[in-house]
C-alpha positions as CSV (number, residue, x, y, z in Angstrom):
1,X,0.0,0.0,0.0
2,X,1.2,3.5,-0.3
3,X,0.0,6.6,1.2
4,X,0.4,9.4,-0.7
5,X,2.1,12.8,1.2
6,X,1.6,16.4,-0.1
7,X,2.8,19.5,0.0
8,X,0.0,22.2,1.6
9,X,-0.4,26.0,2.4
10,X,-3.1,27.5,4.2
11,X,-6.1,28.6,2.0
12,X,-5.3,32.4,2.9
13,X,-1.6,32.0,1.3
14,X,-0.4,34.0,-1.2
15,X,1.2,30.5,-2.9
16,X,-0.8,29.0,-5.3
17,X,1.5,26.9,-7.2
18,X,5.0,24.9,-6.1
19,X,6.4,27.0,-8.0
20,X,5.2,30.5,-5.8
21,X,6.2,28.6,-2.8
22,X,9.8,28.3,-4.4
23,X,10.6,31.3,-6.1
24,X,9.7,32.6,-2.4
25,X,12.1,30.5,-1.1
26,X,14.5,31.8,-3.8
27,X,13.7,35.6,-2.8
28,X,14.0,35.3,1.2
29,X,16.3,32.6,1.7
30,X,15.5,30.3,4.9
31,X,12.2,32.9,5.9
32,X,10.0,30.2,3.9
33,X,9.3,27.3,6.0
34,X,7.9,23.9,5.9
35,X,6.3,22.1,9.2
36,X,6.2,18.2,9.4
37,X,6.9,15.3,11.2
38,X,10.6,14.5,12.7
39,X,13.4,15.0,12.8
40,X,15.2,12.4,10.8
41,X,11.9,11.4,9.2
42,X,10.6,10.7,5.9
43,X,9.5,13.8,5.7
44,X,12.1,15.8,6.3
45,X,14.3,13.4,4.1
46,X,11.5,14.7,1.2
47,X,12.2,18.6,2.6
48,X,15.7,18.1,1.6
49,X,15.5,16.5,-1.5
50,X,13.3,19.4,-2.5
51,X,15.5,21.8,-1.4
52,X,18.4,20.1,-3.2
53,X,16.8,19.7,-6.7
54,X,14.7,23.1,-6.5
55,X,18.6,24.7,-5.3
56,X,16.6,27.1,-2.3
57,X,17.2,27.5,1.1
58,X,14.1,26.5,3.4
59,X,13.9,26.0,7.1
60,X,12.5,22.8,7.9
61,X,10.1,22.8,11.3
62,X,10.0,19.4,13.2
63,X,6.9,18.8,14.9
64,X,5.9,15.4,17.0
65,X,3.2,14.4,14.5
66,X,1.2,15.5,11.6
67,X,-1.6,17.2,12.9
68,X,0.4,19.2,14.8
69,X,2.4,20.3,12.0
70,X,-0.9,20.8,10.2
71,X,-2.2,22.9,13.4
72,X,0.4,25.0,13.2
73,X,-0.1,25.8,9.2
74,X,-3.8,26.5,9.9
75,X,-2.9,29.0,12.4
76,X,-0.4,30.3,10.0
77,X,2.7,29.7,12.2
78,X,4.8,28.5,9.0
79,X,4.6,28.8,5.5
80,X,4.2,25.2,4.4
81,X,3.7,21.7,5.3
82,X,4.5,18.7,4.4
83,X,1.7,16.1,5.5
84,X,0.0,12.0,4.6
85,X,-2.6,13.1,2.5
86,X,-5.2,11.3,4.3
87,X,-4.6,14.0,7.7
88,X,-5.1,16.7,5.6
89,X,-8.1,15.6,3.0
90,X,-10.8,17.1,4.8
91,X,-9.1,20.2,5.5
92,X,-8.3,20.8,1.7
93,X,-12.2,19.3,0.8
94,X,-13.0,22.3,3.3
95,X,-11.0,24.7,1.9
96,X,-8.9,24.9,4.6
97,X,-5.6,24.3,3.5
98,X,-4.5,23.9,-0.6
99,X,-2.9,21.1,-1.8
100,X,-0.3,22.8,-4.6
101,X,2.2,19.2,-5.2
102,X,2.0,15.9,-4.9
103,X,5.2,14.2,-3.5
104,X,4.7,10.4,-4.8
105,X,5.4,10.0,-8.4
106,X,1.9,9.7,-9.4
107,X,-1.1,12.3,-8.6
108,X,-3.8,11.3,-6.5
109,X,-6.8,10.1,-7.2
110,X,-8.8,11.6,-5.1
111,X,-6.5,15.3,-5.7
112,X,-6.2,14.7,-9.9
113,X,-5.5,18.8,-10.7
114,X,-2.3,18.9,-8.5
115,X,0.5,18.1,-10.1
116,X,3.5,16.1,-8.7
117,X,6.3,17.6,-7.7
118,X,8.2,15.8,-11.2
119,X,5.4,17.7,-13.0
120,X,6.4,20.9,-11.4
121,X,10.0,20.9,-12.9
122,X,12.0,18.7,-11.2
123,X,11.6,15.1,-12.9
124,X,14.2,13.2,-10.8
125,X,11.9,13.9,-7.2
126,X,9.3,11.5,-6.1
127,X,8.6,10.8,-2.3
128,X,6.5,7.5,-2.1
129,X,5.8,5.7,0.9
130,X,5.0,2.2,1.4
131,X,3.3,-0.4,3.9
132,X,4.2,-3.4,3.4
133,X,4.7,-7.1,4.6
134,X,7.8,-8.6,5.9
135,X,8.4,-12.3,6.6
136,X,11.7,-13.8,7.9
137,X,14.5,-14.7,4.7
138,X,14.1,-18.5,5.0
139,X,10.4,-18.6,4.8
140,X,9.4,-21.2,2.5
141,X,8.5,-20.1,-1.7
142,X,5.3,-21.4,-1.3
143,X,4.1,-19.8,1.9
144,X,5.5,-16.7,0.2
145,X,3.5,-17.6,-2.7
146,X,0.2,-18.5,-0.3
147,X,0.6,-15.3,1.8
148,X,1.0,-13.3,-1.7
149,X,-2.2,-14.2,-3.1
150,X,-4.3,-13.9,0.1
151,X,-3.3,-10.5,0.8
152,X,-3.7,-9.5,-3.0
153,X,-6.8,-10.7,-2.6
154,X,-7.6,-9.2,0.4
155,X,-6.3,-5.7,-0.6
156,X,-8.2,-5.9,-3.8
157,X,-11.5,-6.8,-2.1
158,X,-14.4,-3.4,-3.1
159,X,-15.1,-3.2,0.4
160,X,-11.4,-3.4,1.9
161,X,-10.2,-1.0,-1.0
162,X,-12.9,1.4,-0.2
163,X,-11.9,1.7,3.2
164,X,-8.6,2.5,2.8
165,X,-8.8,4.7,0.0
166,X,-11.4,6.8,2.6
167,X,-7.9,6.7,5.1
168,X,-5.9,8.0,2.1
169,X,-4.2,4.4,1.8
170,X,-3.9,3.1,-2.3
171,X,-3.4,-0.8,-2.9
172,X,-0.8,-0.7,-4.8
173,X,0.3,-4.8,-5.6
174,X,4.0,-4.6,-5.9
175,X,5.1,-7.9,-4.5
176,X,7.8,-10.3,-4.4
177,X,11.0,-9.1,-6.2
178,X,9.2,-5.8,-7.2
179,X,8.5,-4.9,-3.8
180,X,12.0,-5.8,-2.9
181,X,13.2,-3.7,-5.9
182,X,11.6,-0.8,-4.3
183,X,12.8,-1.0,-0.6
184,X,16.3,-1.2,-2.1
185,X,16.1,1.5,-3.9
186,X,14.3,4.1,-1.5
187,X,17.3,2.6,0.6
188,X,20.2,3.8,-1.4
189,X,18.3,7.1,-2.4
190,X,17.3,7.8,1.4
191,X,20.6,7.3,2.9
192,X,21.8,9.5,0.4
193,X,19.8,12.1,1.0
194,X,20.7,11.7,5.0
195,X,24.5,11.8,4.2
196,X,24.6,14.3,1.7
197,X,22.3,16.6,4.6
198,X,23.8,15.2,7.5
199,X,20.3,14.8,9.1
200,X,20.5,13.1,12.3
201,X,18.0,12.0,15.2
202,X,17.7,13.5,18.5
């Protein structure tokens, strides 16, 4: 499954596009800031990935959690945020908050006008992240196998998908060698990100 994160400003903001938020960023280095979980998250891994391929200087503000970070843009306490898109849905479907970029590499269903970030200019960016399944690396090929298509199954069930498309979760299928494909990569690209950085937990 993935859940889809994206980037926000408050429905009052002058910012209607990625780009505005950047060429801001461009204007007033480091005065354009954007809230969201961590440190040494996912998030703010995705923070500095933009601010690498965009070439600006933003302040990234940690907060324990996503609604808080989201509180704090909806009182207008920082520029931006970075959130899952399922905490903030129904404050852009209230026209609370405005969604201007998608971070995963494809737009969401649910948000189909806003572009992804690769859409906005930078074609090498993509923040995607995945739930998925584990078992231990001697686990027999056909448990694997068995577990695979129950949980296929399962995922692509109406009623299951329906529910977790309403939490902002999308089925996505990658399984196997694919899925291992992709925590691999997110690996390499991810660590980095963290070296290049030098983010570190505290």
């Amino acid at each position: 499954m993935s859940s889809p994160a994206v980037f926000v400003v408050n429905n009052a903001s002058q910012y209607r596009t990625l780009a505005d938020l950047l060429g801001a960023a461009r204007t007033s280095p480091g005065r354009v800031t954007i809230a969201a979980t961590g440190p040494a998250t996912l998030f703010q891994i995705a923070t500095e990935m933009l601010k690498s391929r965009a070439n600006v200087d933003m302040t990234f503000v940690p907060f324990p959690g996503s609604p808080p970070a989201v509180n704090a843009l909806l009182g207008e306490h920082v520029t931006s945020a970075l959130s899952d898109y399922a905490v903030v849905a129904e404050q852009i479907r209230a026209g609370k908050l405005r969604a201007i970029a998608t971070a995963s590499s494809e737009r969401i269903e649910s948000l189909p006008d806003v572009p992804t970030v690769a859409e906005s200019g930078y074609s090498d960016y993509a923040l995607d992240v995945s739930y998925g399944l584990f078992v231990p690396a001697k686990t027999p090929k056909e448990t694997i196998t068995q577990l695979t298509v129950l949980f296929v199954a399962a995922l692509q069930a109406p009623e299951t998908k329906r529910k977790l498309v309403a939490q902002g979760l999308f089925p996505i299928g990658k399984c196997g060698a694919d899925f291992g494909a992709l925590v691999r990569k997110q690996y390499d690209e991810y660590g980095r990100v963290i070296r290049e950085a030098n983010i570190k937990a505290e």
